[in-house]
N, C-alpha and C positions, 0 to 999 in steps of 0.2 A: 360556738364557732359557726361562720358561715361558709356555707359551697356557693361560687358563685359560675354563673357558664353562659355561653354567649348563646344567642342565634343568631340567623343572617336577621333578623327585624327587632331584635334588644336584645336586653341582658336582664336575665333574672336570678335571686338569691335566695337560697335556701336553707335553713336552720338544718342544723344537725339531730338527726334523731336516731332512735335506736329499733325501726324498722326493717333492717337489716339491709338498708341501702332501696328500699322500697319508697318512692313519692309519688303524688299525686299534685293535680293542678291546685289544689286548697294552700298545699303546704309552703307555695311562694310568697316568699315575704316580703321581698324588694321587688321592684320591676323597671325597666325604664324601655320604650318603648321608641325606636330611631324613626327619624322622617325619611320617607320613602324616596326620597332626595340623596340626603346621604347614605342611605346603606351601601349601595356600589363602594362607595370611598370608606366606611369603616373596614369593611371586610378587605379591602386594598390595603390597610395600616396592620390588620392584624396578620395579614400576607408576608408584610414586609418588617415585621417584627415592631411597628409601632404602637404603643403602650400606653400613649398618654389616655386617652377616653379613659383607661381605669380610674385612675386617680380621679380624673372629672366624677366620674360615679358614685364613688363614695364620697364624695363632698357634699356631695346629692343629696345621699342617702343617710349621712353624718357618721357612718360607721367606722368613720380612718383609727378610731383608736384599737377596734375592735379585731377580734384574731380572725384573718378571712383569710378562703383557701379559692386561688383564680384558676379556672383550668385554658390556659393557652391551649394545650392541645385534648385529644383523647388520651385520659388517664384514670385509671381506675381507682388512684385517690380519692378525686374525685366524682362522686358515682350519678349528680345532679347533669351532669353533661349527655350522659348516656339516657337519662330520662329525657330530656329535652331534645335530641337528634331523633328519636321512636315518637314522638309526638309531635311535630312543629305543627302538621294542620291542624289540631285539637287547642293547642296551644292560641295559637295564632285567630284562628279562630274565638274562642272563648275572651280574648282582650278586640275583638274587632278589626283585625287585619285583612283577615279571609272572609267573603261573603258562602261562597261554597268551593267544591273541590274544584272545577274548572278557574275559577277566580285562582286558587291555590299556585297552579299547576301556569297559568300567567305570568305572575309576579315570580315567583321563584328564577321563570326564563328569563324576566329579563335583568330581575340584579345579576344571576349570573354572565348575562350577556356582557354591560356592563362592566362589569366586574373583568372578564378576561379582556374588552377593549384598553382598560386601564395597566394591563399585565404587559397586553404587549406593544403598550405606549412605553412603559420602562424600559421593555426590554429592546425597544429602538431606542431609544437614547443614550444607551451603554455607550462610550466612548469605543471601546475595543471595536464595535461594529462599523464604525466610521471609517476609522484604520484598517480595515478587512477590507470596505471597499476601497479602500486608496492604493490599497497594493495592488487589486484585480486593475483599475485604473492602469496604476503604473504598467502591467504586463504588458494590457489588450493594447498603449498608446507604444509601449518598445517594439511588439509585430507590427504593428501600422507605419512607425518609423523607417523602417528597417526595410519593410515594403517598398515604400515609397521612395524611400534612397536610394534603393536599387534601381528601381524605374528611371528615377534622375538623372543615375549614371549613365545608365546602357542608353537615355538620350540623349545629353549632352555629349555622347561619348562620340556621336558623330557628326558632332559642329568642332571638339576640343578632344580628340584622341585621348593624348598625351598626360590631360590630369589626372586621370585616373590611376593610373600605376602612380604617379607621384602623390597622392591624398588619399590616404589612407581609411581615415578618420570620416565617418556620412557626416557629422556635425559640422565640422570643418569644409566637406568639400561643398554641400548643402548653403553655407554660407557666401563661399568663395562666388559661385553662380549665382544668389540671391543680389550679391552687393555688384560683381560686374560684369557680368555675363559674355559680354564683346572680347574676343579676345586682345582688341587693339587696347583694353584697358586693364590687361594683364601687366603694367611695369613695376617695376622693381622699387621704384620711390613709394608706389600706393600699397605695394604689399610687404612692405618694411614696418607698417604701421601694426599689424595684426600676426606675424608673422617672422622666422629669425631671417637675415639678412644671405643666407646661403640659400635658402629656400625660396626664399623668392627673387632670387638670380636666377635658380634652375627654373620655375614655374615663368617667369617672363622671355626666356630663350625659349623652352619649347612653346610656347605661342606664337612667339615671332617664325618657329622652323615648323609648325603645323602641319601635318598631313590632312586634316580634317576639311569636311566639304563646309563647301559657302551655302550659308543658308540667310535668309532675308530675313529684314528686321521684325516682321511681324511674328517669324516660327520661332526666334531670338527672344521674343518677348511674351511669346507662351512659356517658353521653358523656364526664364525667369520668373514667372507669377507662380509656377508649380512649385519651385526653389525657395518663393515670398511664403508660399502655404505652408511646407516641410518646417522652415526654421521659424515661423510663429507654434508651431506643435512640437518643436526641442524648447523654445520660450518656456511654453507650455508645462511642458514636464520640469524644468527646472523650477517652476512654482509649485508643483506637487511636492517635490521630494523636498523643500523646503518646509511644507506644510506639517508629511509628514517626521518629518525630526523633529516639529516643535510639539505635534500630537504627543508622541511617542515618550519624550521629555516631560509632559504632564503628567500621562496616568503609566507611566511605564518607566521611572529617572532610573531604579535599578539595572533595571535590564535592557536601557541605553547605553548606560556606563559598560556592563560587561560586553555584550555582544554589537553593538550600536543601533541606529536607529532602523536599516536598513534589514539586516539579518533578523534584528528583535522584531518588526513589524510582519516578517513573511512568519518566522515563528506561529505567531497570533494567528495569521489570516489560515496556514497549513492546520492548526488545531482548529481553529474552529472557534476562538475564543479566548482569552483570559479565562473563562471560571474553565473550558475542558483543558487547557492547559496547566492549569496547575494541579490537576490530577493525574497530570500523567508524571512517570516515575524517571528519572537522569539518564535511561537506556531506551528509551523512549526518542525523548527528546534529541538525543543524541545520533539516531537514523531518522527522524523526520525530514520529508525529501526525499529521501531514496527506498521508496516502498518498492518499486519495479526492482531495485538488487534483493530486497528483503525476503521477498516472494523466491526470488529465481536462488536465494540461497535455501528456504524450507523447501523447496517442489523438486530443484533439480540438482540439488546438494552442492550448488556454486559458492564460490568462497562469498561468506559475511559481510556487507557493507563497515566499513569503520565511523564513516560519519555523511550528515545529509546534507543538510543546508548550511548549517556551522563550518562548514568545508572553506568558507569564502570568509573565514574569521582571518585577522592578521596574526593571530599564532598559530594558526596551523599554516595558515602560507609559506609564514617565514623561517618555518624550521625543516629538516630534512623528512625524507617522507617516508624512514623507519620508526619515527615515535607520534605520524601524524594518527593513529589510531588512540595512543592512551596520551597526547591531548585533549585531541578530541572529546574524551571520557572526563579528563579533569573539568573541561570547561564547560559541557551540559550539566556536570553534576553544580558548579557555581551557578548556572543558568534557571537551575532544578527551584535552589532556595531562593533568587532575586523574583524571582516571576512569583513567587507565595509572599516574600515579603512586600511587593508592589500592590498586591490584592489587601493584604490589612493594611496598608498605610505605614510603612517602617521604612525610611531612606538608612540604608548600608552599605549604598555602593560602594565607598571608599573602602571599606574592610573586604568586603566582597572582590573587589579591583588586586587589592594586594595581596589577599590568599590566591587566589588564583594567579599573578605572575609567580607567585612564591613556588606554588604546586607545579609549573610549568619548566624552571630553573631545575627544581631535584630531576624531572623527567630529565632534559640535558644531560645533566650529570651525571645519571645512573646510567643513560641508555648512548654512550657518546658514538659509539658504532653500532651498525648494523647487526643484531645479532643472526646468529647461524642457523637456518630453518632447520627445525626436529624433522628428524626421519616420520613421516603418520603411521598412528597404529592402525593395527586391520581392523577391518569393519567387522565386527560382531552382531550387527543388529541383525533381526529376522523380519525380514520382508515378506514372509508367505505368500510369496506367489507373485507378488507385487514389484519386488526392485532387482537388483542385479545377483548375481552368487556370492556368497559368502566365501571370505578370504583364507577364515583358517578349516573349514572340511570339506570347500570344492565340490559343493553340492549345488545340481542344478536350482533355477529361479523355483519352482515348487516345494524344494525342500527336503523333496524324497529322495532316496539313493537312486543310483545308479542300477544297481542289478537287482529288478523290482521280484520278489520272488513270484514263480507261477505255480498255478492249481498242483499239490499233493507235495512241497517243497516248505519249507522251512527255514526261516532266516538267511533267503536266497543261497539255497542249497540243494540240490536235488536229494534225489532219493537214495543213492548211494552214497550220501554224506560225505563226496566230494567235492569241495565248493567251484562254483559256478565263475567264468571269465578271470578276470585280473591276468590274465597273461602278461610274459614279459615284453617288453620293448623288445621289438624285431623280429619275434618270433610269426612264420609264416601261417596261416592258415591253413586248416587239414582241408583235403579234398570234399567229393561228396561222397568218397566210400571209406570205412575202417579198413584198416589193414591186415586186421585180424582174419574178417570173415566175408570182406569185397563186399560187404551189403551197405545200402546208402542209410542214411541216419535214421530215417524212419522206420527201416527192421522190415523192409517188404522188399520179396524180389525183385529184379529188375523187370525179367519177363513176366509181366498180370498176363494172366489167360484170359484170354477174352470167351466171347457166346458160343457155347460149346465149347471149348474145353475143359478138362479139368486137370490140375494138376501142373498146368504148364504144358502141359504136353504138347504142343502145337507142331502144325507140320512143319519138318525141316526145308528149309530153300533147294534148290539143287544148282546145281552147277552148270554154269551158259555155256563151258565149251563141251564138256563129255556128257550134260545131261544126267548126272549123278546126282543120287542124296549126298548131301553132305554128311560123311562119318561113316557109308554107307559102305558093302563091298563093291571090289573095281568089277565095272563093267565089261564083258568077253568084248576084244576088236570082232568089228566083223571084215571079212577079206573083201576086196575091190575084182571086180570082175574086166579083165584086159580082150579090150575086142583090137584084131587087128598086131601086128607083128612090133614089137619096138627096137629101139637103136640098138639094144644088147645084143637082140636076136640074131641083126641081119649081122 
């Protein structure tokens, strides 16, 4: 049996022995040694899972009858691969590849240089990436439109008032100023041509009844050249979106058919690709577009997006918008297997097309009303510290109770084992004294003695009108002394 294993500069074959997976440089017995030309481009085929070189090989080497063992990758089947990856400079060296280690350490740079230019020449050519940029395209050219229309308006709007409330539409009013700009060629005969026959009776009466100021031919014919720019850039876009449906119809016919060319292409360009798009799972896909509700539902607990970009599907439009969520759902999940099958080459649209209106009609029919919003259950979760209180034990955002116990207390209880707060609703609050003993909460007289005293003892006040202690005994009157005779006397 032979091992056979590659390097980046050949391939060499090794007889099977009973060294216990042990070789040496002697024990190769085939060799073929690649031109420094092509190495870049083999190691690009065996990247890309291309295989012929083998068979060339052993044509080579005449061994096609023979039992041989290939190692594509790092495999311990194989144990010839793992000697030749620990060797290459010896290797390479020993057939004349390598002059010395700097020489080595050269070449190695630049096949792999090389080598990744060719990776991501593939990987530009990928169709999907074409289609990524036609959609940025489409975006960046509907802001610039949209711009510019506006500008159009607000200056047209003061040579021709009046169109603007009547044309709705920038494409159309964009046109209407590009083709006649003068209001004297606003009649009814030339815009019957483009236009229904009510509508352009109203648009040629209010030109004729104008409020708009007169402006001279030359300002007349700037604003028409702006009007000639605008609708060559709606021209414009009308060839893109043309472009891409026929893209879209080549390497994507599945997932045209379901979702169209439009939807299916923002798809692609939102993920990032065809190959990361068909790793992503039907609930995925299904809020793609709407990552700002996504978010604002995990962070701030706002209701769920139902659906992203799919939103602008003609089944969820057309139907009432109590089952546009688990449409929604049916048609990512068809969207899920079209986009996998577009990647191997399987055309199922038709099957795909008809499960899905089928999966659409039962929603209908199961769900033909509105059903009745469930009462929400309480919130249970613990947010430690972090989100709002808890519904069912009314415990603050921390977590912890309410009546925290303090130093010498027990399962918030004092010392006399009788528990602490929960009063009833209404009941008033005690003063600051017991009524038992007039003393205030803290168990200390009223009167503190101050420096010098003790005891409380302090002097009593006396009294402003007799000059008395207060509590004291009553003071002797003393008699008033009368000089002089009074009225009694005389």
């Amino acid at each position: 049996m032979l091992f056979i294993a590659f390097a980046p500069f050949g391939a060499f074959a090794f007889e099977e022995t009973s060294k216990n997976g042990e070789y040496s440089i002697e024990d190769i017995k085939y060799y073929k040694i690649f031109d420094n030309v092509e190495i870049p481009k083999i190691m690009y085929d065996f990247r890309q899972a291309n295989f012929e070189i083998i068979g060339e090989i052993k044509k080579e080497w005449e061994i096609e009858e023979v039992d041989v063992n290939v190692e594509y990758t790092s495999s311990k089947i194989n144990p010839t691969g793992e000697f030749i990856r620990n060797n290459l400079f010896e290797i390479g060296k020993h057939y004349g590849i390598f002059e010395d280690n700097e020489d080595f350490l050269i070449k190695m740079n630049e096949w792999g240089t090389q080598f990744t230019k060719l990776m991501m020449k593939k990987s530009s050519e990928q169709k999907d990436k074409l289609i990524v940029q036609t959609v940025n395209a489409l975006d960046n050219l509907d802001e610039t439109l949209n711009l510019f229309s506006e500008r159009l308006r607000e200056w047209y709007s003061l040579y021709f008032p009046e169109m603007d409330s009547l044309i709705k539409k920038h494409d159309i009013y964009v046109k209407l100023v590009s083709e006649y700009g003068d209001k004297e060629e606003y009649t009814r005969t030339s815009l019957k041509k483009t236009m229904p026959s009510n509508i352009a009776r109203t648009i040629s009466l209010a030109a004729k009844e104008s409020m708009g100021a007169d402006v001279s031919e030359y300002d007349l014919e700037i604003m028409k050249n702006l009007a000639n720019e605008i609708n060559g850039m709606y021209e414009y876009r009308e060839k893109l979106q043309e472009y891409l449906e026929a893209s879209m119809k080549e390497i994507a016919p599945n997932l045209t058919k379901l979702a169209g060319a439009s939807i299916g292409a923002r798809l692609i360009s939102l993920a990032g690709g065809m190959e990361r798009l068909i790793k992503l799972p039907a609930s995925t896909i299904q809020v793609i577009g709407a990552e700002k509700a996504l978010f604002a539902h995990l962070r701030e607990r706002a209701a769920p997006p139902k659906h992203g970009i799919i939103f602008q599907h003609p089944l969820i439009q057309g139907n009432p918008w109590w089952i546009h969520g688990k449409v929604a759902r049916a048609i990512s999940c068809k969207i899920s297997i079209a986009i996998r099958a577009d990647v191997f080459g399987n055309d199922i649209s038709e099957m795909l097309f008809e499960d899905m209106n089928k999966k659409v009609e039962m929603i209908k029919e199961k769900f033909p009303e509105p059903t009745k919003k469930r009462r929400p259950r309480p919130d249970t979760r613990d947010f430690k510290g972090k989100g709002g209180p808890k519904r069912d034990d009314g415990r603050p955002r921390d977590g912890k109770p309410f009546n925290k116990p303090k130093s010498g207390e027990k399962d918030g209880k004092p010392r006399d084992g009788k528990p602490r707060g929960n009063k009833p609703f209404g009941e008033k609050p005690r003063g600051d004294r017991k009524k038992d003993d007039g003393r205030p909460r803290d168990g200390k007289p009223f009167n503190k003695p101050k420096s010098g005293e003790k005891d409380g003892n302090r002097p009593k006040p006396q009294n402003e009108r007799t000059g008395e202690k207060r509590g004291g005994p009553p003071k002797p009157k003393m008699e008033r002394k009368v000089i002089g005779k009074t009225s009694s006397q005389n």
